[in-house]
TORKOL-4160 file (C-alpha; in steps of 0.2 Angstrom, whole numbers, padded with zeros to 4 digits, m for minus):
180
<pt num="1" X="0841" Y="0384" Z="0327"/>
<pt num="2" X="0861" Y="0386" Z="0331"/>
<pt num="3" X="0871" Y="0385" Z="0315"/>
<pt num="4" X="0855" Y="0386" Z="0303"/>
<pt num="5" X="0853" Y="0406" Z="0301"/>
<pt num="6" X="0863" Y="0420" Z="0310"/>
<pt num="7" X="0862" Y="0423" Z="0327"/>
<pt num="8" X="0855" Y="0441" Z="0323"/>
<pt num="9" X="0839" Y="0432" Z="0312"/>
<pt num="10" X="0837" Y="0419" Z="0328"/>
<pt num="11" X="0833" Y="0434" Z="0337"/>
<pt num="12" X="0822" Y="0442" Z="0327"/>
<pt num="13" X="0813" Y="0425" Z="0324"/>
<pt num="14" X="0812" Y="0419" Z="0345"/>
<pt num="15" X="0803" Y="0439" Z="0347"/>
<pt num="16" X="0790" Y="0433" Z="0332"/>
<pt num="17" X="0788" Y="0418" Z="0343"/>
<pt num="18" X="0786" Y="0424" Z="0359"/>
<pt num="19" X="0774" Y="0438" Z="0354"/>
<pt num="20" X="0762" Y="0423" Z="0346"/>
<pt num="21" X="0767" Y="0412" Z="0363"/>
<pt num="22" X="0755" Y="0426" Z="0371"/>
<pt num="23" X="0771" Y="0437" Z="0378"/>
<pt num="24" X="0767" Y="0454" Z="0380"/>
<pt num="25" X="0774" Y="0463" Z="0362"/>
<pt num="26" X="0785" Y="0478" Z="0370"/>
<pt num="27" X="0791" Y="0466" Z="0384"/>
<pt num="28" X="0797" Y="0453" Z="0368"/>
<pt num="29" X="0805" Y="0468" Z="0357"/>
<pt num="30" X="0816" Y="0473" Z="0373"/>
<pt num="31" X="0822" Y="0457" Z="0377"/>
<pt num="32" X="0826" Y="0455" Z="0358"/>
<pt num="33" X="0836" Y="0472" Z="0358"/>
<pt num="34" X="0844" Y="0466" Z="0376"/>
<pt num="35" X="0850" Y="0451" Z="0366"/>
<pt num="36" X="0855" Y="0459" Z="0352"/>
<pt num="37" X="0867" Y="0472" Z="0363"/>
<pt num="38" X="0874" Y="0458" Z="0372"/>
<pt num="39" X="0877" Y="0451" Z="0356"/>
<pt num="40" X="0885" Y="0465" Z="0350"/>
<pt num="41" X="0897" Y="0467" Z="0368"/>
<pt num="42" X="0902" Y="0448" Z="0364"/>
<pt num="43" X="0895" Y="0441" Z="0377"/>
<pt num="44" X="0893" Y="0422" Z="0377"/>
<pt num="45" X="0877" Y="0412" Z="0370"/>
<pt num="46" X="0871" Y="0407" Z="0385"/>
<pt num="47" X="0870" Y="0427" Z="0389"/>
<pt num="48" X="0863" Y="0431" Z="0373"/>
<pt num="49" X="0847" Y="0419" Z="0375"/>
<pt num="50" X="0847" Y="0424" Z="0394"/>
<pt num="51" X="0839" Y="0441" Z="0388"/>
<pt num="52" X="0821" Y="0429" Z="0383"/>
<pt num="53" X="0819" Y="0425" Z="0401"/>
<pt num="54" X="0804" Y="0427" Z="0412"/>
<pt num="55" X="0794" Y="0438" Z="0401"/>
<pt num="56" X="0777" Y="0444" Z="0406"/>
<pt num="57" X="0760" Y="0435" Z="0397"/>
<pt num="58" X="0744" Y="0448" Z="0388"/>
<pt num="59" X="0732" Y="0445" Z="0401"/>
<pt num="60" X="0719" Y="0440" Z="0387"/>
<pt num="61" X="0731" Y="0424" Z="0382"/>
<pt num="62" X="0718" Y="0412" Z="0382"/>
<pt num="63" X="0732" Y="0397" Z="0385"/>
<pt num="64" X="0741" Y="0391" Z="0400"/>
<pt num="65" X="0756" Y="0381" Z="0396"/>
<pt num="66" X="0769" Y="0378" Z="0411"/>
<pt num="67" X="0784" Y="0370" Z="0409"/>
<pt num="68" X="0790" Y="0363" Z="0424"/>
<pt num="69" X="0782" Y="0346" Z="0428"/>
<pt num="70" X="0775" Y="0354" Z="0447"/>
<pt num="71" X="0766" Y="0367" Z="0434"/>
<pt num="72" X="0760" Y="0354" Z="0423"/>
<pt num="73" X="0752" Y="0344" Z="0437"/>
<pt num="74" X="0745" Y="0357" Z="0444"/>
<pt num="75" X="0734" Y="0364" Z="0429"/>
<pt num="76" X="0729" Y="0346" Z="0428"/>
<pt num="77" X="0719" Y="0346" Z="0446"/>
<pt num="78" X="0721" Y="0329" Z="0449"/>
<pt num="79" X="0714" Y="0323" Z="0432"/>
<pt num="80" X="0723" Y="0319" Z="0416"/>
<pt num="81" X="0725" Y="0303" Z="0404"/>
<pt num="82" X="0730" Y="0287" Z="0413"/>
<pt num="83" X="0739" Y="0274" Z="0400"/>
<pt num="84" X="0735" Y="0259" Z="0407"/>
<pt num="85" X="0755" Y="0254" Z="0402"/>
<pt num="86" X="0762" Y="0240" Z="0413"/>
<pt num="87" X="0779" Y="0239" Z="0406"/>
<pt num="88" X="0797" Y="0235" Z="0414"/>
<pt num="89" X="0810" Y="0250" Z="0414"/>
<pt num="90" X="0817" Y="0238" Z="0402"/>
<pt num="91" X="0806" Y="0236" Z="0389"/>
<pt num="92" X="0800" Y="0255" Z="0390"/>
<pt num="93" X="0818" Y="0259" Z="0386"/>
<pt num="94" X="0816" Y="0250" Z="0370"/>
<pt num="95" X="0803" Y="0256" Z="0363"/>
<pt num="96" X="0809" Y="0274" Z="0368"/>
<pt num="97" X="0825" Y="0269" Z="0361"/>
<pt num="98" X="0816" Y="0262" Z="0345"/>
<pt num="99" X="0805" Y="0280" Z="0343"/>
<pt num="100" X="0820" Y="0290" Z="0345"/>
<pt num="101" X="0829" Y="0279" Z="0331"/>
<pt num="102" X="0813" Y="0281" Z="0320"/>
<pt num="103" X="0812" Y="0299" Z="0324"/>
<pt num="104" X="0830" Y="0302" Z="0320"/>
<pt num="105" X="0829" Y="0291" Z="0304"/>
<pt num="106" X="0815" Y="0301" Z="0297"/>
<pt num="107" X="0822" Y="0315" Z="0302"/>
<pt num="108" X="0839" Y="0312" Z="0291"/>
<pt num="109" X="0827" Y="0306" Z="0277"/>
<pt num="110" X="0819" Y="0323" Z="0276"/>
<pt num="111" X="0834" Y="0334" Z="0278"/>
<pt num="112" X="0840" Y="0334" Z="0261"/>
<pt num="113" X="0822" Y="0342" Z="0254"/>
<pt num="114" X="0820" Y="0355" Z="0269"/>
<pt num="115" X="0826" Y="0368" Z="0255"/>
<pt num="116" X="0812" Y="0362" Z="0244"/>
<pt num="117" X="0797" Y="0366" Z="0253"/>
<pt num="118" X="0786" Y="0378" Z="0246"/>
<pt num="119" X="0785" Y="0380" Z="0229"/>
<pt num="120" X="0798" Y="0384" Z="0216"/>
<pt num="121" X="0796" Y="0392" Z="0196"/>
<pt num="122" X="0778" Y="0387" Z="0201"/>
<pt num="123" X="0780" Y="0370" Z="0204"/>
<pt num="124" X="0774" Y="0362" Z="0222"/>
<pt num="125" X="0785" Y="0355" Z="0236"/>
<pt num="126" X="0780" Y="0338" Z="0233"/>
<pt num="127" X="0780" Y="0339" Z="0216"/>
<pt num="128" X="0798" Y="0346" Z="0214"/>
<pt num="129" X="0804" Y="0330" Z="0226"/>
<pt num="130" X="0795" Y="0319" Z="0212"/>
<pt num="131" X="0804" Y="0327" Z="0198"/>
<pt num="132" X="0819" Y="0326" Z="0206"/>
<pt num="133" X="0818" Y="0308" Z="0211"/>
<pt num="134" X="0810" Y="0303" Z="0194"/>
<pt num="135" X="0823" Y="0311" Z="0185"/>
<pt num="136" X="0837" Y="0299" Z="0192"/>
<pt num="137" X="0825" Y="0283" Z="0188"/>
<pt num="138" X="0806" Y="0279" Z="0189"/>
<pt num="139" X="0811" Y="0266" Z="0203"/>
<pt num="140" X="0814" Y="0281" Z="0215"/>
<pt num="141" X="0799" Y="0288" Z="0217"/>
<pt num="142" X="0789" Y="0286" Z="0230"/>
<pt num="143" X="0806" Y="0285" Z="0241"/>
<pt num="144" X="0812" Y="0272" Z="0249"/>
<pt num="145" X="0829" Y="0277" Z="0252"/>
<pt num="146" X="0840" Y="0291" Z="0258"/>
<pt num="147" X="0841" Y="0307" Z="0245"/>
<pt num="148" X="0853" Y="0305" Z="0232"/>
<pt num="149" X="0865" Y="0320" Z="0228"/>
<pt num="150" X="0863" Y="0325" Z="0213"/>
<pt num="151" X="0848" Y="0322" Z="0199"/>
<pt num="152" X="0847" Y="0328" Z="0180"/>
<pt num="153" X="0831" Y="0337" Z="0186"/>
<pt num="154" X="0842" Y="0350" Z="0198"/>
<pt num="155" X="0840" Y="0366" Z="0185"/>
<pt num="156" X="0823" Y="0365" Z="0187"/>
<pt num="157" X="0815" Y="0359" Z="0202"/>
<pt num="158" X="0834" Y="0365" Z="0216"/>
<pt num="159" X="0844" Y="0355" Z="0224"/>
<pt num="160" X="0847" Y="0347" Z="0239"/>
<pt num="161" X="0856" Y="0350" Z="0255"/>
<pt num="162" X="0864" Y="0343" Z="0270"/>
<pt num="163" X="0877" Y="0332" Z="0261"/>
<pt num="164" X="0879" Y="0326" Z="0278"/>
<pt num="165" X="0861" Y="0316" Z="0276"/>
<pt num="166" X="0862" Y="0311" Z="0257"/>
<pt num="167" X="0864" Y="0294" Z="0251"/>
<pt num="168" X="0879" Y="0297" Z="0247"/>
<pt num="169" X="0887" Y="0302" Z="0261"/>
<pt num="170" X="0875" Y="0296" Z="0277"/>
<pt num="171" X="0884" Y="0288" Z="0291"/>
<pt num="172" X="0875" Y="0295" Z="0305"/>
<pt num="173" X="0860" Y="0307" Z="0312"/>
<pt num="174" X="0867" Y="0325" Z="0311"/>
<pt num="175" X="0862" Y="0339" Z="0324"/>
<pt num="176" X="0847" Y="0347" Z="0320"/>
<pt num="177" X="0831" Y="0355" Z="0328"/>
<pt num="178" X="0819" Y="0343" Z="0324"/>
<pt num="179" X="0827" Y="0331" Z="0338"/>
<pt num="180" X="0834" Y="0343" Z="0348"/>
């Protein structure tokens, strides 16, 4: 994701990904050093990413996954799930409205603890959230509010991140790459 790492890492990660998105492995590591050269010349973003384009598939990748809607109907050959929805535009603009609301919201909820998933000084994600939490009262934990800044527990269990999403601070759903 823009802003999170180096564009130099975010190459090296989008050529892990391709290769295990079934592109062939030489064709991925080209475009990667092609991106990584156009990085180096200056060349705009858009340029840079330009490099991942229209990459050749293994022939033994067992998975078929089109992104154009035309592509996706067409694997479907006429059958797929029906959803039997009858609603007005209307009322299917609220409740996409309310998913992306929810979505956002959880998102925000979570952004503070990204930083704490895996274990730390051989304590588990969750368990380092719950000392954290419990650390500032018992009443926090399980959560039912926004991340707090700071906690007594922080020496031991990290801290959080994203001041932009703590309760503190929260006034609205920063950028980020699980909504984007």
């Amino acid at each position: 994701m823009a802003g999170w790492d180096t564009l130099e890492n975010l190459i090296h990660e989008e050529q892990k990904q391709l290769i295990e998105e079934g592109v062939v492995a030489s064709a991925a590591q080209a475009a990667a050093a092609e991106a990584a050269a156009r990085r180096a010349a200056g060349k705009n973003e858009h340029e840079v990413w330009a490099a991942f384009t229209d990459l050749p598939r293994r022939a033994d990748f067992g998975f078929d996954e089109p992104s154009d809607l035309d592509g996706i109907r067409a694997l479907r050959n006429g059958r797929g799930r029906r959803t039997g929805l009858n609603l007005s535009d209307a009322q299917l603009l609220d409740k996409m409205h309310g998913a992306w609301l929810g979505r956002c919201a959880g998102c925000a909820l979570g952004k503070p603890v990204e930083g704490m998933m895996g274990s730390h000084r051989g304590i588990p994600s969750w368990q380092r959230q719950k000392k954290y939490l419990t650390a500032i009262s018992p009443g926090e934990w399980p959560l039912r509010d926004y991340i707090p800044r700071h906690s007594p527990a922080e020496a031991e269990v990290g801290k959080v991140w994203c001041p932009s999403s703590q309760r503190e601070q929260i006034a609205f759903m920063e950028s980020d790459d699980d909504i984007r």
